[in-house]
C-alpha positions in Angstrom: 0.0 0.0 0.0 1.5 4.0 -0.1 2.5 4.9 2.7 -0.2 7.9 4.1 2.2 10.4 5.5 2.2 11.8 8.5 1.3 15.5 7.6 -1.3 14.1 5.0 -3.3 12.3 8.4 -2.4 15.6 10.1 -4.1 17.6 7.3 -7.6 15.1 7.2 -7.4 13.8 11.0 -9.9 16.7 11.8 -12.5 15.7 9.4 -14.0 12.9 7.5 -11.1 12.7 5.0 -9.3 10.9 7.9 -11.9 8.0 7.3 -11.3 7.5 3.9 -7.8 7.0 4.8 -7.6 4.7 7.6 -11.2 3.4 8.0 -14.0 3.6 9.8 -12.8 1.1 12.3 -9.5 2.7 12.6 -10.8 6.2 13.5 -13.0 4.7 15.9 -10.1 2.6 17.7 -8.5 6.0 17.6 -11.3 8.0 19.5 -11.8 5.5 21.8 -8.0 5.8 23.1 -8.5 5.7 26.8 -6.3 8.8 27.4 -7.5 11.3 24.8 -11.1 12.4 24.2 -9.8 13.2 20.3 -8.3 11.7 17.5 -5.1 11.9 19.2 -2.3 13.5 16.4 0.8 11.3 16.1 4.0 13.8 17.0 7.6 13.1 16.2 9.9 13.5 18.7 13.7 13.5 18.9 14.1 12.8 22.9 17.7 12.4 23.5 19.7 15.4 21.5 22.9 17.1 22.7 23.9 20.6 22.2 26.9 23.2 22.3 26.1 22.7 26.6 27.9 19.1 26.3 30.8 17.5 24.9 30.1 17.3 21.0 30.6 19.3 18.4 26.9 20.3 17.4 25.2 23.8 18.2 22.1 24.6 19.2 21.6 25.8 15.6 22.9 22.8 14.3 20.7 20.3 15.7 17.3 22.3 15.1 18.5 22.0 11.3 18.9 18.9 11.7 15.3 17.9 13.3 14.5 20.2 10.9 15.9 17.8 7.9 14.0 15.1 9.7 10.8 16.2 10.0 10.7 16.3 13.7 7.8 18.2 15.5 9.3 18.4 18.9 13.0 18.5 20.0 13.9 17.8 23.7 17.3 19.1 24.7 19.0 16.6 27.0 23.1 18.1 27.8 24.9 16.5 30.5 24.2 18.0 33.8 27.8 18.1 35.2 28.9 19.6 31.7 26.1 22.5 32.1 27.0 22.9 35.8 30.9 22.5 34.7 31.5 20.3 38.0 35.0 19.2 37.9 35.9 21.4 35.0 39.4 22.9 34.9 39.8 26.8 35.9 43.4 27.5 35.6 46.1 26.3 33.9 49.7 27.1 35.6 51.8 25.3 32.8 54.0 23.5 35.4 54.5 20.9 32.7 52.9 19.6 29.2 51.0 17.5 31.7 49.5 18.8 34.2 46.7 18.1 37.7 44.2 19.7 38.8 43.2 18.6 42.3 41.0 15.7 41.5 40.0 16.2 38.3 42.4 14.7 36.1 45.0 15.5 33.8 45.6 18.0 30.9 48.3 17.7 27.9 49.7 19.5 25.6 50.1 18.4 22.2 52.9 19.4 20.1 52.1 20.1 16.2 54.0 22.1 13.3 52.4 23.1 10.3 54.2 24.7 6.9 58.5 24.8 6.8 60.3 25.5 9.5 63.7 26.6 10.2 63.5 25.9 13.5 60.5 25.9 16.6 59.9 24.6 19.5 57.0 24.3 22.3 58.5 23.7 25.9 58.2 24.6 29.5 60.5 26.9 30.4 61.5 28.7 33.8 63.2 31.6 32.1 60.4 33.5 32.9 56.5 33.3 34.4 53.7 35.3 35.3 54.1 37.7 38.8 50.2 37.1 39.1 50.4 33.0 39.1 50.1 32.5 42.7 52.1 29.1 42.0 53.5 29.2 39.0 57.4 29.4 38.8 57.2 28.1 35.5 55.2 29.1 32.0 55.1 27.9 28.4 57.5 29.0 25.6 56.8 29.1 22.0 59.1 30.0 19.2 59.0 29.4 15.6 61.1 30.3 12.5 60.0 29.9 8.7 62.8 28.7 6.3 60.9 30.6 3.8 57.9 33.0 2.7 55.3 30.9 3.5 53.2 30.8 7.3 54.9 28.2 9.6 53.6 27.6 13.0 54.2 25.2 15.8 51.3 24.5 18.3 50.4 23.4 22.1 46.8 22.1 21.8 45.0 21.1 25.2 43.9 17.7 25.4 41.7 16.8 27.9 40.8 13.4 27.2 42.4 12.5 30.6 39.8 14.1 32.7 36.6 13.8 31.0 37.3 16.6 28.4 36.5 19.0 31.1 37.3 22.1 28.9 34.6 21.4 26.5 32.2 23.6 28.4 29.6 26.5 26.8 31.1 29.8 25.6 27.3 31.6 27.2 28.7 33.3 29.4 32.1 32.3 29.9 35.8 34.2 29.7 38.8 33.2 28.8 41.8 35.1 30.7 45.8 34.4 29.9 49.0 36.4 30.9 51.2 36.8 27.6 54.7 37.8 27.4 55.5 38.4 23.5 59.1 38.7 23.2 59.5 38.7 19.3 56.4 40.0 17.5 55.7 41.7 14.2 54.0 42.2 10.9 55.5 38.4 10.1 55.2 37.1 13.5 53.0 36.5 16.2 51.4 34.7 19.3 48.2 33.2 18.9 45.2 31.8 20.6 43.0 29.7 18.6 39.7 28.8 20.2 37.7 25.8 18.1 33.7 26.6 18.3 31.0 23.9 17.7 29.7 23.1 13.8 26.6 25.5 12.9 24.7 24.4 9.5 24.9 26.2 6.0 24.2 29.5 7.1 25.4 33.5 5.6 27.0 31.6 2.1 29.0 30.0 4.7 29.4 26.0 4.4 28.7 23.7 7.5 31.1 23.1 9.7 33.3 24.1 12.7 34.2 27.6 13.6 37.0 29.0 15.0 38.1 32.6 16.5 42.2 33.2 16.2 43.1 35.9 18.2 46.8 37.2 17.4 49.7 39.4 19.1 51.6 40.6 16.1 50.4 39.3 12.5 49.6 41.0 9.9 45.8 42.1 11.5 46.0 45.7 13.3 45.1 45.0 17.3 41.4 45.7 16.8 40.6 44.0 13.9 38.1 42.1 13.6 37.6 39.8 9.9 36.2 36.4 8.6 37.7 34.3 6.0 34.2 32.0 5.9 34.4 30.0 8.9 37.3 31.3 10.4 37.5 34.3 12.5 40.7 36.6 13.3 41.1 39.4 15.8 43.6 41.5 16.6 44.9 41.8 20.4 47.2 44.5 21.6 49.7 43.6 24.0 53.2 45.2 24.7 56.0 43.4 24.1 58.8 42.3 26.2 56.7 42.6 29.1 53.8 40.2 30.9 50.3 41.3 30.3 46.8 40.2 31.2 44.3 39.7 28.0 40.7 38.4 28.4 38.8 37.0 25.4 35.4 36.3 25.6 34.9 34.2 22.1 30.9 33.9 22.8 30.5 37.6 22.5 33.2 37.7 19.4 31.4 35.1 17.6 28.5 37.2 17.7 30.2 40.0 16.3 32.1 38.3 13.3 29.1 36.2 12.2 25.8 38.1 13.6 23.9 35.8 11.4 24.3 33.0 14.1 23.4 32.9 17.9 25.4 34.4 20.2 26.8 32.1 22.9 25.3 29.1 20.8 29.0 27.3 20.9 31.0 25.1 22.8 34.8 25.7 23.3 35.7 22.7 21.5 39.6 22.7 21.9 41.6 25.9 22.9 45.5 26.5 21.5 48.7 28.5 21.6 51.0 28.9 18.5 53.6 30.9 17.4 53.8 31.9 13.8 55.9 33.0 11.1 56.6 33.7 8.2 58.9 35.3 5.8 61.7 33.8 7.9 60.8 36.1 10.6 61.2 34.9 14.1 58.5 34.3 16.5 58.7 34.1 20.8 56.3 34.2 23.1 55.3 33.1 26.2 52.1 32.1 28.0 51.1 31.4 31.6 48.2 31.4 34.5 45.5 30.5 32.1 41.8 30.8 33.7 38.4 29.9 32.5 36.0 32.1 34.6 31.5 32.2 33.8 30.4 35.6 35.0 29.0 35.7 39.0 25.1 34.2 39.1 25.8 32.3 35.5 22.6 30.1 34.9 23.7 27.3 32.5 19.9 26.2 32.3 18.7 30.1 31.9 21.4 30.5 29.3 20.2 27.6 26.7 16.6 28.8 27.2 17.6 32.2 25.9 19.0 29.8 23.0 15.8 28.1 22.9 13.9 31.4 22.2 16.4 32.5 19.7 15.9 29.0 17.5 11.9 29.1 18.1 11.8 32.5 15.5 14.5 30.9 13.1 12.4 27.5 13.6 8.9 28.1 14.6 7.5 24.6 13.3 10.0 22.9 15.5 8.4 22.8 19.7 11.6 22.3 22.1 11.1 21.4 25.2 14.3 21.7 28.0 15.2 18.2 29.4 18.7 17.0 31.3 20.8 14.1 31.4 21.6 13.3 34.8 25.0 11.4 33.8 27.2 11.8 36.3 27.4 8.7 37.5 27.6 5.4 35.6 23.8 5.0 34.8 22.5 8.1 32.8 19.2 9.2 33.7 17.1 11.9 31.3 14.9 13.7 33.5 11.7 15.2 31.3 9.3 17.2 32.5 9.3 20.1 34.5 11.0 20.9 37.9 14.2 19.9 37.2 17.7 21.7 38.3 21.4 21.3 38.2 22.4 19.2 40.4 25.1 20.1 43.2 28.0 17.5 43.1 29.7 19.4 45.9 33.7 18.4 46.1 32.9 14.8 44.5 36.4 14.2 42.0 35.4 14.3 38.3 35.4 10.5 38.1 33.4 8.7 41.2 34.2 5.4 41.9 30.5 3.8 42.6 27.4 5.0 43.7 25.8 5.0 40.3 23.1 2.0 41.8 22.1 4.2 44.9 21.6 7.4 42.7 19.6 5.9 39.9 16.6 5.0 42.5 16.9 8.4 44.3 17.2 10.3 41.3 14.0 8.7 39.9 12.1 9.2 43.1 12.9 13.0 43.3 12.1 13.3 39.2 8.9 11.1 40.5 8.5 14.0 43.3 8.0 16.9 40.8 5.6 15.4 38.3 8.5 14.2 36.2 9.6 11.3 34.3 13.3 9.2 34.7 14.2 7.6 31.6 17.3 4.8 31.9 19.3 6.1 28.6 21.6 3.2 26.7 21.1 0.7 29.6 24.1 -1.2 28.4 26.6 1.6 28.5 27.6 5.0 27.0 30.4 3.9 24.9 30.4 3.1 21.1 32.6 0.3 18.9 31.0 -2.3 17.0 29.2 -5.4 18.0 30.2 -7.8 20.3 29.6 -11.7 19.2 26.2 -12.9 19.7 26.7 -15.5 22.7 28.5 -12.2 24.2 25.6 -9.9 23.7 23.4 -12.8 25.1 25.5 -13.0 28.2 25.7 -9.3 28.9 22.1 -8.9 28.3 21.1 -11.6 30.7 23.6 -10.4 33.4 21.6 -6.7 33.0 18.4 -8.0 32.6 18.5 -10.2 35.9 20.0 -6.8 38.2 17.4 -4.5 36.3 14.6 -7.4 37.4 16.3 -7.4 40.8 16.4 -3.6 41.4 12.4 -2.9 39.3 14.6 -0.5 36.5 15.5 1.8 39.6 12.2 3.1 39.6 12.2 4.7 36.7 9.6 4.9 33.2 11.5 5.1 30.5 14.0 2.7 28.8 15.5 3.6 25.3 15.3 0.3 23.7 15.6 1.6 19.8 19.1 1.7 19.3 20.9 0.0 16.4 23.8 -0.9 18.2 25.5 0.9 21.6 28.3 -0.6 23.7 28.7 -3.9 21.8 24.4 -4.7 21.7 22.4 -4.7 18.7 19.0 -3.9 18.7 17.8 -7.5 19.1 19.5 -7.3 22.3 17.7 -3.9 23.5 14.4 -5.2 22.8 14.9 -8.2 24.3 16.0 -6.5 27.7 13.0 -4.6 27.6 10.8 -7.4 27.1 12.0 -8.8 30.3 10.8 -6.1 31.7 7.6 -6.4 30.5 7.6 -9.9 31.4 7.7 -8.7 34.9 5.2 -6.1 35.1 8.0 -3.1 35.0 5.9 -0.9 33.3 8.1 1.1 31.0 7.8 3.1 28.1 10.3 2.2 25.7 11.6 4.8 23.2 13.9 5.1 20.4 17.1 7.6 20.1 20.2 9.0 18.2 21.9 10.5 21.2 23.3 13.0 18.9 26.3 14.9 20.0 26.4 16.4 16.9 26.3 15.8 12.6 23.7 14.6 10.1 21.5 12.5 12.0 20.6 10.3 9.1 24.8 9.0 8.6 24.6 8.2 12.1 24.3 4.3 13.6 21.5 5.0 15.3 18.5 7.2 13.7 15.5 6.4 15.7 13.1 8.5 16.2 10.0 8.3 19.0 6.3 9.2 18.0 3.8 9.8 20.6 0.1 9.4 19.9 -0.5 13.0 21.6 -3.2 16.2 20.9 -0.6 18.4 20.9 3.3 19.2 21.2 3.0 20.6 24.8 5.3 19.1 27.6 2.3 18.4 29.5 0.4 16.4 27.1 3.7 14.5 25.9 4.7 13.2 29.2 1.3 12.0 29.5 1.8 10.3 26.6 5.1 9.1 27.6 3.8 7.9 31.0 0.8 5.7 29.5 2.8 4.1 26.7 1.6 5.6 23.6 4.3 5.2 22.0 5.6 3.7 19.0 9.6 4.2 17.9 10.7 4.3 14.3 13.8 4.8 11.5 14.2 8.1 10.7 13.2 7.4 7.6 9.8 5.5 8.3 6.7 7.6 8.2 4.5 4.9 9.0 2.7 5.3 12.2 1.6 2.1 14.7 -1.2 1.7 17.4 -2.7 -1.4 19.5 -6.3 -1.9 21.0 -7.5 -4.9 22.7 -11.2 -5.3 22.9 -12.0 -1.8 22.2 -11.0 -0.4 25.4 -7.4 -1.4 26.1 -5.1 0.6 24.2 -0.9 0.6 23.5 0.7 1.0 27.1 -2.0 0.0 28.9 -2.7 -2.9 31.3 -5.9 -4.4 31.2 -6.5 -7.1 33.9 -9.5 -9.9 32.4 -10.5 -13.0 33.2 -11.1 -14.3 29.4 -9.2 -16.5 27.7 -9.3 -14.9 24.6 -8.5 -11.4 23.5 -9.2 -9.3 20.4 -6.4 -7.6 19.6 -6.3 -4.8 16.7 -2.9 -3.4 15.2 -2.8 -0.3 13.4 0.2 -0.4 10.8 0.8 2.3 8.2 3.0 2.1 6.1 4.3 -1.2 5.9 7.7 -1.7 3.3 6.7 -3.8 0.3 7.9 -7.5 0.9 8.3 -6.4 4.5 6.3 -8.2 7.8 4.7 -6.8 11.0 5.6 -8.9 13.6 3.5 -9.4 16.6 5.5 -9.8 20.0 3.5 -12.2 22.6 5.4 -13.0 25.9 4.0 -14.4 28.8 3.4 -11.5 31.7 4.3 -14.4 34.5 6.3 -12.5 37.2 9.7 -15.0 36.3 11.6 -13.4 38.5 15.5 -12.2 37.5 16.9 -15.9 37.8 14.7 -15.8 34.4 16.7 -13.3 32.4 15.3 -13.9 28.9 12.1 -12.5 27.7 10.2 -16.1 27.0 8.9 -14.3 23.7 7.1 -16.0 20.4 6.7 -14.4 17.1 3.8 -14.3 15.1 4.6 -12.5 11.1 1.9 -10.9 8.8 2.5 -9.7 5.8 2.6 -6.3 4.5 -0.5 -7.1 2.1 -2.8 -8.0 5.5 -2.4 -4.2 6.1 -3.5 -2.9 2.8 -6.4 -1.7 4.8 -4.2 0.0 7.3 -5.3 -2.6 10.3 -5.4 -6.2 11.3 -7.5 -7.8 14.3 -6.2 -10.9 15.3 -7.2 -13.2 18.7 -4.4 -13.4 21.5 -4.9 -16.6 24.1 -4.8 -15.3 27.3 -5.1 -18.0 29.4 -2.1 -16.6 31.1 -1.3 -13.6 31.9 0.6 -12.0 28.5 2.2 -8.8 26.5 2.2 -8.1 23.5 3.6 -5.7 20.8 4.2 -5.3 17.2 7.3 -4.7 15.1 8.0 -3.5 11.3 10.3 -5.1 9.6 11.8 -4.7 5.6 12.2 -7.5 3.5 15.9 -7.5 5.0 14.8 -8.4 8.6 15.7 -5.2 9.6 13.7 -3.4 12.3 12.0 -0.7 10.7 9.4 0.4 13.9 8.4 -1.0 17.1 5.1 -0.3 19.4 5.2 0.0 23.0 3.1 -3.3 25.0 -0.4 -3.7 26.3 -0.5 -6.2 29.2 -3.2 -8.4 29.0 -3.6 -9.8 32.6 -5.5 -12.6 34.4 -4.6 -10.0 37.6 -3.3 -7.2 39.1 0.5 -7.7 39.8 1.3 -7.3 43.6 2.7 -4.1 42.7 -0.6 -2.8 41.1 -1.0 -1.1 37.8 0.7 2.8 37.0 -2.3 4.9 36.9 -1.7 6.3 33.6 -1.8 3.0 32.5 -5.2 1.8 33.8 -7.9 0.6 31.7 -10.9 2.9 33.5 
């Protein structure tokens, strides 16, 4: 069958035009979802996004082009807590060596690069002379560099922070950069410079996309005061005397908003910071740098700051609803917190790297997100960390060993589980799923949802592209985390616009839990947009309370073919007997997962620990 788009149902939900798409029956099962009083409108959502406030290299700007490209209605901004907070992150540099400590935050290094032909350079530590204003320092870092010829030569000290959770990448909003300099041998063909790397923005001014940067120079051939643009590159002028130490502040945030005004200001990340000497024209180059400090402005609200973002995007992107979310990852298990309420953590004097506590803070997180009105979502319940796939008796054994302490512990507490990833830390997507069916083979009611967890680039190269859409009446936070909380929910490839529903007997719909004493259900599945030669396959698993020294998800699989949904819906009978879920997946003619519903439990009873109310049958 053609796929009926999403805007198309949109466009005739609202009037009888939606019958002739779907069917009678369809809009009825529809209408008679137990949550909504109206044809609920099906809302794509990308819940797990990062921005210029964490680690990557996207922007703000960036990533609304992006859910732009994908045809995303709502965009939930989810940066690291401790990142927005900048708990543990470095605030002075004294150069006592190319490596250096910082109480217990771990350890910076300097790289050492050259670029073009050099007579001679050199990038060291030197005690010849420091900064009276260090308060520790008896030590700073030299640069010199010589051209053998006409063309620029430089040689480089880049920080790399990899050693202590790249605690420099933190959000130019609001933040200054402040550096003693002592140029020694400047000029028209010489200079000291600081290069400050900004996140990627999108096609923007006759600019391509990509990364920015800001160069600010002592010496060079660009007046102090000077500000220009070679496309994405930016250059300003510093004065400074020379032969003596000085104090220069920079404040790139501000600067980028000057040298391309055609972005948003503060919308950047300082990606990597460096100090080079260059030359050219055989002309020699010294310098030296100490006491380097990264200082925010007194009463800097992280969290105030992206929602001035937030408004800036909404005029450039007024189709696009974003709602302000936060990844509460500074512990092992990383916990998205949506709805409102929520705040920056204090971590107090906790090192940048804590050893444990990560299973006591999951449950008390999700209790205080529970507190607010809130909802806790476990993100990549297998680990952060990338690489390809492990074996398949490997993945097996790692998903059982998670599945029986996440049966143990109920999930933490929380309602959320992204189980639509493609592959994260070693686990394909059969894996995910099947963790989360053991959930739901436990009555741990949880919503499961599909991600990117973009830190940055196009979202449709990435390994994982799912999307989550949400059977909701509108794109207000309210009336998704309702949604979110009762399960209606169905997760998707970015580039499936089909859309998927469940109702059992007329009254029970996707996410809920409906407790009956027959031994027979009717079950109907809603399934747009089905891929020619592809399946829908329905999920049945027995709801029996197993226990976690029963790891695995007991699950049978039933496949239809795309032609039984030329009509847009099938209603099949499930035995229940026993007490059973059920869902539905899309697959292409491949076998690969194209879409997948959230459950409905069909019960023989209550479980001891009763039934969410948001997912009650009324």
């Amino acid at each position: 069958m053609a796929t009926i788009s999403r805007r198309s149902f949109l466009q005739r939900a609202a009037g009888i035009g939606a019958v002739g798409a779907l069917g009678m029956a369809d809009l009825g099962m529809l209408q008679r979802a137990a949550w909504a009083q109206e044809v609920p409108r099906p809302v794509g959502m990308a819940m797990h996004v990062h921005s210029s406030f964490s680690e990557g290299n996207a922007s703000m700007l960036a990533q609304a082009y992006q859910a732009q490209l994908n045809d995303v209605d709502v965009l939930w901004w989810t940066d690291h807590d401790w990142r927005m907070s900048g708990h543990g992150y470095r605030q002075v540099v004294h150069f006592s060596g190319l490596t250096e400590s910082e109480n217990l935050h771990g350890k910076l290094t300097w790289n050492i690069s050259r670029s073009g032909s050099l007579a001679s350079s050199n990038a060291a530590i030197s005690s010849a002379r420091y900064s009276a204003a260090d308060p520790v320092g008896t030590t700073s870092l030299r640069l010199n560099a010589t051209s053998s010829g006409t063309s620029l030569a430089t040689i480089r000290a880049t920080a790399n922070a990899a050693g202590s959770r790249e605690n420099l990448r933190s959000s130019l909003a609001g933040q200054s950069i402040v550096v003693d300099v002592f140029p020694e041998t400047v000029g028209p063909n010489a200079f000291l410079e600081i290069r400050v790397e900004l996140s990627d923005q999108p096609l923007s001014g006759g600019r391509s996309a990509g990364t920015y940067s800001i160069a600010y120079r002592i010496g060079g051939p660009d007046a102090p005061g000077t500000r220009r643009i070679s496309g994405r590159d930016g250059f300003i002028g510093l004065s400074a005397p020379s032969g003596a130490w000085s104090t220069v502040t920079l404040t790139p945030g501000s600067d980028m908003a000057l040298l391309w005004p055609d972005l948003i200001a503060g919308d950047s990340s300082m990606r990597e910071i460096s100090f080079s000497a260059g030359s050219q024209g055989q002309a020699p180059s010294v310098a030296y740098v100490d006491y380097l400090r990264f200082q925010r402005a007194p009463g800097d609200q992280p969290l105030v700051n992206q929602r001035q973002i937030m408004q800036a995007l909404a005029v450039r992107y007024p189709d696009i609803q974003q709602h302000q979310g936060l990844e509460v990852s500074f512990y092992d298990h990383h916990i998205n917190w949506f709805g409102s309420g929520f705040s920056l953590p204090n971590y107090g004097n906790l090192p940048l790297k804590p050893s444990g506590g990560g299973d006591a803070a999951a449950p008390e997180l999700a209790g205080r997100i529970h507190q607010v009105g809130g909802l806790s979502s476990l993100n990549h319940p297998f680990g952060s960390g990338g690489g390809g796939l492990k074996s398949q008796s490997a993945q097996d054994s790692t998903r059982r060993a998670l599945a029986t302490k996440l049966i143990g512990n109920r999930a933490y507490g929380v309602d959320i589980i992204e189980a639509g990833y493609a592959s994260r830390e070693g686990i394909g997507v059969g894996g995910h799923l099947a963790l989360w069916d053991a959930m739901s083979r436990n009555a741990i009611f949880l919503t499961g949802t599909g991600v990117n967890d973009s830190h940055g680039g196009p979202w449709k190269s990435q390994k994982n592209t799912f999307l989550t859409w949400a059977w909701s009446p509108d794109v207000s936070e309210d009336s998704l985390v309702e949604a979110l909380a009762a399960g209606r929910i169905w997760f998707a490839e970015a580039s499936w616009r089909g859309m998927l529903d469940l109702l059992v007997d007329g009254v029970a719909p996707m996410g809920s839990a409906s407790v009956s004493g027959l031994s027979s259900r009717s079950l109907t599945i809603m399934a747009t947009g089905v891929p020619s030669g592809g399946t829908v396959r329905l999920i049945r698993g027995p709801a029996d309370l197993a226990g976690p020294n029963a790891p695995d998800p007991g699950t049978t699989v039933t496949s239809y073919p795309a032609s039984q949904f030329a009509g847009g819906s099938l209603t099949v009978p499930v035995a229940t007997a026993t007490s059973a879920y059920v869902r539905v997946e899309v697959v292409d003619s491949t076998g690969r997962l194209k879409a997948s519903s959230n459950p409905v439990w069909l019960l023989r009873a209550a479980p001891p620990g009763g039934i969410p109310d948001a997912r009650t049958v009324g």
